[in-house]
C-alpha positions as MATLAB code, in Angstrom:
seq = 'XXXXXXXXXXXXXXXXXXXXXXXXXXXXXXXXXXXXXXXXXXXXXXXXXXXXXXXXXXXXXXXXXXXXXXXXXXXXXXXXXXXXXXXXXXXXXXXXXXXXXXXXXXXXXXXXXXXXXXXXXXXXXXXXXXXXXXXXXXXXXXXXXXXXXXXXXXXXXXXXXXXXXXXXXXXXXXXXXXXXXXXXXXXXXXXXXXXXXXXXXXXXXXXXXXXXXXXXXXXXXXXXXXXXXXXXXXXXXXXXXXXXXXXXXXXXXXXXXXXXXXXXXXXXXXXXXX';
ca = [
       0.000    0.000    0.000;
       1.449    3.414   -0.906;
       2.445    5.698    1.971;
       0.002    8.940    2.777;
       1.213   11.802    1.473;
      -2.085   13.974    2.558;
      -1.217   16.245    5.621;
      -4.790   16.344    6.487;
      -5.450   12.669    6.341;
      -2.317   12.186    8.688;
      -1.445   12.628   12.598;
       0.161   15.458   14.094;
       2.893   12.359   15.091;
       2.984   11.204   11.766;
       3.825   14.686   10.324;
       6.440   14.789   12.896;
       7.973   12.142   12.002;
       8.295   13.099    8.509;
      10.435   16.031    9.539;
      12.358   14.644   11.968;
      13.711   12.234    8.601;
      15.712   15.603    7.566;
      15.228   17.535    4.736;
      11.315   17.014    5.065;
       9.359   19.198    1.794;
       6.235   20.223    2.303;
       3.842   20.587   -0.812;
       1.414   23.162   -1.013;
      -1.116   23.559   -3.834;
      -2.683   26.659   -4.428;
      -5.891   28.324   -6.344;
      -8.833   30.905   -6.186;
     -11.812   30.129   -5.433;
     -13.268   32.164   -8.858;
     -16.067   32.151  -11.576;
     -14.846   29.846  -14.632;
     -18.135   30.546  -16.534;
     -21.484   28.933  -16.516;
     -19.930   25.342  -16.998;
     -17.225   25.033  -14.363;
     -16.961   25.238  -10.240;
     -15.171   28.103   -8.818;
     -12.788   25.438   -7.069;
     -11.653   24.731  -10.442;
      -7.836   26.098  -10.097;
      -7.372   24.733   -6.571;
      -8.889   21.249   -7.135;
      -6.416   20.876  -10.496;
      -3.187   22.575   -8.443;
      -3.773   20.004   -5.605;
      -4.444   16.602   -7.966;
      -1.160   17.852   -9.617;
       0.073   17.847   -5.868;
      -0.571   14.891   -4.589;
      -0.345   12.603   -7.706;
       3.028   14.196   -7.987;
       4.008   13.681   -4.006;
       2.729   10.088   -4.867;
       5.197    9.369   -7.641;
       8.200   10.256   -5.294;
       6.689    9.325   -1.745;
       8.712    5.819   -1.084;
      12.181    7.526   -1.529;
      11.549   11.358   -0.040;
      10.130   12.613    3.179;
       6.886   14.819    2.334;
       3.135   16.002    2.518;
       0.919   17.497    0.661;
      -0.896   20.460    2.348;
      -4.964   20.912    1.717;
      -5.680   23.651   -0.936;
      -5.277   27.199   -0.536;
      -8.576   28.255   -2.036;
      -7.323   31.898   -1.785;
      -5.592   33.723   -4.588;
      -5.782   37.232   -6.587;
      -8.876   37.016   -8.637;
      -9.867   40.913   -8.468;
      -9.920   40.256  -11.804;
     -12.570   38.232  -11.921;
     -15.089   39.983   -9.390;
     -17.506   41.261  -12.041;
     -18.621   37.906  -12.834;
     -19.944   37.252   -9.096;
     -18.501   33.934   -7.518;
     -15.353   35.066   -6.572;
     -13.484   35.519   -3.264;
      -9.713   37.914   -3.154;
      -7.297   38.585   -1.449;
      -4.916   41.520   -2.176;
      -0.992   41.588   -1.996;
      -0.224   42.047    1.127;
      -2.535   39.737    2.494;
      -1.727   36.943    0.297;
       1.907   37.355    1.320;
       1.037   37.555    4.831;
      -1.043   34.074    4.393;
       1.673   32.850    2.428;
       4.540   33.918    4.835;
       2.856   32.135    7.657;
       2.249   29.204    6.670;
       6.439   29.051    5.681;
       6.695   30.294    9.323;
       5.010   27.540   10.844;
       6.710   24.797    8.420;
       9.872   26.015    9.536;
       8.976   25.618   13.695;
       8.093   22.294   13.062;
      10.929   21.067   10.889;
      10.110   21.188    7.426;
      12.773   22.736    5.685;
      11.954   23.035    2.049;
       8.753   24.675    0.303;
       7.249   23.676   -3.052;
       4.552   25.264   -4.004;
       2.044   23.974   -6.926;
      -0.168   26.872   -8.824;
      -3.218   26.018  -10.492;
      -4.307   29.789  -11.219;
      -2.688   32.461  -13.684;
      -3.535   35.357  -11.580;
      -0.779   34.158   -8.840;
       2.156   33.431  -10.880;
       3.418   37.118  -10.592;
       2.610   37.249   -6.798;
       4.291   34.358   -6.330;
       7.112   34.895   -7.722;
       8.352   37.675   -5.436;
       6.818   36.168   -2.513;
       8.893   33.123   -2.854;
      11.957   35.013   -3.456;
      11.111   37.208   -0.083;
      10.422   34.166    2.005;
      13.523   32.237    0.960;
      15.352   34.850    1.928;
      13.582   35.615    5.276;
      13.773   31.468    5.989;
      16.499   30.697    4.971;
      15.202   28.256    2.929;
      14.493   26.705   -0.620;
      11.055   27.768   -1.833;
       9.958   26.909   -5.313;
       6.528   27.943   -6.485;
       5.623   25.943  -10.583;
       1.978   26.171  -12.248;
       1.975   22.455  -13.818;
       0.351   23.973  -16.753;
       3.542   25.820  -17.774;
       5.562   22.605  -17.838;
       5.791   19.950  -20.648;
       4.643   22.517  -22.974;
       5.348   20.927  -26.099;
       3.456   17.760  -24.650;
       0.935   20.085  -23.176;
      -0.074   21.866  -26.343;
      -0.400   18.083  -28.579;
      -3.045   17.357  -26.002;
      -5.149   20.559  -26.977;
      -7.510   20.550  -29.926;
      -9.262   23.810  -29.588;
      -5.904   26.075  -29.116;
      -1.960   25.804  -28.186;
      -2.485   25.924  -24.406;
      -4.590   26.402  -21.428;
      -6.514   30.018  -21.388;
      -9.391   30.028  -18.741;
     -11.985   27.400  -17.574;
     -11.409   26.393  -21.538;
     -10.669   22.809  -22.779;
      -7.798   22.237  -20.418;
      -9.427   23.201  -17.677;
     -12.617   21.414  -18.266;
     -10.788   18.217  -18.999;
      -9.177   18.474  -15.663;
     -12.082   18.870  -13.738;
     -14.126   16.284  -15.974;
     -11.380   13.829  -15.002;
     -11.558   14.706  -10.930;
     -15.031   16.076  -10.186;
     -17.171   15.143  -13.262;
     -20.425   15.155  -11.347;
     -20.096   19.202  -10.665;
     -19.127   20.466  -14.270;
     -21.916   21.613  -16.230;
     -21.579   19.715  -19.817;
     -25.116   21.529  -21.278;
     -23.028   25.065  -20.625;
     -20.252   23.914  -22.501;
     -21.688   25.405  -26.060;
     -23.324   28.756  -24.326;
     -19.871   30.012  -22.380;
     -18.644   29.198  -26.333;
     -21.048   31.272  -28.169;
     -20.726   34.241  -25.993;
     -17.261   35.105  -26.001;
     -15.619   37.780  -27.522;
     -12.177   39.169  -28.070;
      -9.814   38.847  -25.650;
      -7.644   42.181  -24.964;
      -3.742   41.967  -24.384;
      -1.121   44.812  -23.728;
       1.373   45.171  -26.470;
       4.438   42.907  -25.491;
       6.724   44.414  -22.847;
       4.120   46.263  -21.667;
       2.046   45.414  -18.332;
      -1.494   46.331  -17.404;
      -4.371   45.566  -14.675;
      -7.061   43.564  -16.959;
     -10.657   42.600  -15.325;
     -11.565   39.537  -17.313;
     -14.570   41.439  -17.976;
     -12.461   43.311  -20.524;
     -10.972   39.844  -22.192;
     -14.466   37.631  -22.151;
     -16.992   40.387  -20.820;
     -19.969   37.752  -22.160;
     -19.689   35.089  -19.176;
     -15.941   34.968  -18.840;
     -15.135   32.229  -20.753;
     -11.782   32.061  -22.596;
     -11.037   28.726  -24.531;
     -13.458   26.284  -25.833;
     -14.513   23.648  -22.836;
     -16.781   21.321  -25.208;
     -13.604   19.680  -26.537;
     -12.838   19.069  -22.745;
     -13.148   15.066  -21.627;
     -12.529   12.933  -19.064;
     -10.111   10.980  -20.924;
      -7.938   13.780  -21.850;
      -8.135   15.482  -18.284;
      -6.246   12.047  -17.181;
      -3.795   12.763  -19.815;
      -3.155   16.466  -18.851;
      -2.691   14.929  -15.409;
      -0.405   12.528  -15.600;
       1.863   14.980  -17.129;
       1.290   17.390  -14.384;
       2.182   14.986  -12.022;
       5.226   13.835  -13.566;
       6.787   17.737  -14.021;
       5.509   18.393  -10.214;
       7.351   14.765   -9.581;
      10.554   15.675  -11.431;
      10.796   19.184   -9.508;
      10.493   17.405   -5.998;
      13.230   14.904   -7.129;
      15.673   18.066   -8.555;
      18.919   18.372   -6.743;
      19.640   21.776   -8.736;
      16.034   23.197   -7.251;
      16.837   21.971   -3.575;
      20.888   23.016   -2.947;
      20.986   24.967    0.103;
      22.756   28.386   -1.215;
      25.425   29.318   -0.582;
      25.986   31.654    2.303;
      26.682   34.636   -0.193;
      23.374   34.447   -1.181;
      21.886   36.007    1.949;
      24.838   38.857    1.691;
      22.845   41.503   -0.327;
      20.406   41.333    2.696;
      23.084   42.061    5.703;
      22.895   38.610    6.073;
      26.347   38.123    6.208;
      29.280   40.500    5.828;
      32.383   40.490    4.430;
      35.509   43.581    5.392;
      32.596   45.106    7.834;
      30.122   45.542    4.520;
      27.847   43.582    3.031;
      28.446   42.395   -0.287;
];
């Protein structure tokens, strides 16, 4: 029988002795908890960031000491607020969330941090908080959105377009595969028929976009009726191998070297840092 890798399902003495192994990862998938159009759940990006999460953690559990953390279901979706459904946080609020939860890892031993995205509205947030927090614990952090990796593999999966835009075939694929009973199949050609264009800044440029700007209609981007069950298993199973392959990286783990912390007044060098 495979070992648990769910820190909910387990014991506070079974988490502890997962640290006290040395060099213990935690795993923590995050979301939003957002509108994805008339077809799809609002848990959508947290339930596909944590089956990425723990079918990864599964791949790797024998050899490595780690757990999987339950969802965050809080992200940056202002973006998405017209649409109704949706629950925010700002910034500084997501940091603070963010910052704790590395605080409390590191009081009870676990000493690295991976954390699995399943929404696009966080991958700029998270990657300063993850540099911050590194720095502040001295130690590794490493935030990946599973639909970024593979991308050449990715894209051959899709039918409808090149990649994964929002609660689109992907998405819908996903969540047929994991929660088929919630997604709304008979919405699938409405969210379609009502979209428009989608609006982009000019490359090298950067803007605050509500989504009600790129699908004002119902806030559908991407074409869910080519979504299945089938192909949700097959967008899986490459999520969890990437997630698997960046738990078993020895370049992604390395403690740094003490020089790293220098350019915070970490350490010093001829009564300066450097």
């Amino acid at each position: 029988m495979a070992r648990e890798v769910e820190w909910a399902r387990m014991t506070a003495p079974e988490l502890r002795a997962i640290a006290e192994r040395g060099n213990a990862l935690a795993i923590l998938p995050v979301g939003s908890l957002e509108q994805h159009g008339p077809h799809l759940p609002v848990i959508t990006d947290t339930a596909s960031a944590a089956a990425a999460a723990i079918r990864g953690a599964r791949l790797v559990s024998e050899e490595l000491p780690l757990a999987v953390l339950p969802g965050l279901w809080l992200g940056m979706s202002e973006h998405h607020l017209p649409f109704g459904g949706t629950i925010t946080l700002d910034y500084a609020a997501y940091h603070g969330v963010l910052r704790s939860i590395a605080r409390s890892l590191k009081a009870i031993g676990f000493t690295r941090l991976l954390i699995v995205n399943g929404h696009g509205g966080n991958v700029d947030p998270l990657a300063v908080a993850v540099r911050e927090l590194a720095v502040e614990f001295d130690m590794p952090i490493v935030a990946t959105t599973p639909w970024f990796l593979a991308q050449e593999e990715t894209s051959a999966l899709f039918e409808s377009d090149d990649g994964p835009k929002h609660a689109c075939e992907g998405e819908a694929s996903v969540m047929l595969a994991i929660a088929g009973d919630i997604v709304k199949t008979d919405k699938f050609k409405e969210a379609e028929a009502l979209q428009a264009g989608q609006n982009e800044a000019p490359h090298g440029a950067s803007r605050f976009y509500s989504f009600s700007e790129r699908a004002p209609k119902t806030g559908t981007w991407g074409f869910p009726s080519k979504g299945t069950a089938e192909k949700g298993e097959k967008f899986l199973a490459l999520h969890a191998r990437e997630v698997a392959n960046l738990i078993a990286s020895d370049i992604l783990w390395t403690r740094p070297d003490p020089v790293w912390r220098a350019g915070r007044g970490l350490e010093t060098t001829g009564g300066r840092a450097e």
